[in-house]
C-alpha positions as CSV (number, residue, x, y, z in Angstrom):
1,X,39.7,169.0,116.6
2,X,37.2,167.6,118.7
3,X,34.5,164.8,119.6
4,X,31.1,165.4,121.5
5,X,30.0,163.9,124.6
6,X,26.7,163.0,124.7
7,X,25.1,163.0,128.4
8,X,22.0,161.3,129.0
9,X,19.5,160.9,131.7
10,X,21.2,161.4,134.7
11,X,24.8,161.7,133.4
12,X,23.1,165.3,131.8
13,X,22.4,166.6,135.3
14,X,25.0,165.9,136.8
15,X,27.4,167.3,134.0
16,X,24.7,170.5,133.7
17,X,24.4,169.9,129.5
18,X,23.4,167.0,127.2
19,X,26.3,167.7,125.2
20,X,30.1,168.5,125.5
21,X,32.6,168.6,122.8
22,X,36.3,168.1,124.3
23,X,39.6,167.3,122.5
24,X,40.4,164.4,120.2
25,X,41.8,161.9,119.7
26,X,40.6,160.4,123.0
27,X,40.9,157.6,125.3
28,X,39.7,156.5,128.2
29,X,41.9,158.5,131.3
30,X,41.6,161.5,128.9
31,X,37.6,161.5,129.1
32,X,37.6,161.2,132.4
33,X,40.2,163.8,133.0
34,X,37.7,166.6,130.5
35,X,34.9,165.7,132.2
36,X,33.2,168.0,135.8
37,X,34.2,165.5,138.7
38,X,31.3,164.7,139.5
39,X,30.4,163.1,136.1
40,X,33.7,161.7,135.9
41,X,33.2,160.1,139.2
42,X,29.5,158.6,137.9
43,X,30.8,157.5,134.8
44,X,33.4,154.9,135.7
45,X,30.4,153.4,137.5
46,X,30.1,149.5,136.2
47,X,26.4,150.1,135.1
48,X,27.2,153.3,133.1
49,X,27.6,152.4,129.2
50,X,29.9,154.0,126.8
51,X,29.2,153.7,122.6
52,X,31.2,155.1,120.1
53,X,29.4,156.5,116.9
54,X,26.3,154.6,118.3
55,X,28.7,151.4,119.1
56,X,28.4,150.3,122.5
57,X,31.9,149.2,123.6
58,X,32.1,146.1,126.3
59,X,35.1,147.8,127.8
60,X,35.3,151.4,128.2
61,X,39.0,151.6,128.9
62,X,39.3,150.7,125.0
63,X,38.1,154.0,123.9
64,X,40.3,155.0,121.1
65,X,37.9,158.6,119.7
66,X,39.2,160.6,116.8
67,X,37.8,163.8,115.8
68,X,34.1,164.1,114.7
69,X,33.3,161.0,116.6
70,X,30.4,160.7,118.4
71,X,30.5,159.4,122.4
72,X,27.5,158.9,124.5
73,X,27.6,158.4,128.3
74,X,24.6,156.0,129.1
75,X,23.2,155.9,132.5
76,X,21.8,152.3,133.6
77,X,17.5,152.4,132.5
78,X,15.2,151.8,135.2
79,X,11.8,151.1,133.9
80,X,8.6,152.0,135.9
């Protein structure tokens, strides 16, 4: 009973893998609390994104994640 963690860009370095499946159902504090500290630490930055099932959500402290869904960590773009 599980959800996957999608890492991209930067998030995927620093977590060492693109994708991570960790327990559900999931919230917010239990995210951060299965995730390597020092993705943990970069993704409660303000310009990191959170989406659910491709939904971004305004507030990441309302993640609510039941098994099978689909969470992706976005990193802020910078363009070039």
């Amino acid at each position: 009973m599980t959800a996957t963690v999608l890492l991209l860009g930067k998030l995927a370095d620093l977590g060492g893998v693109a994708e991570m499946r960790v327990p559900a159902p999931l919230d917010w504090p239990g995210l951060i609390a299965a995730l390597p500290a020092p993705l943990a630490q970069a993704a409660q930055g303000t310009k990191v994104r959170l989406a659910v099932n491709g939904v971004l959500l305004a507030d990441k402290t309302r993640l609510a994640a039941m098994t099978g869904d689909e969470i992706a960590l976005l990193p802020p773009v910078s363009g070039g």
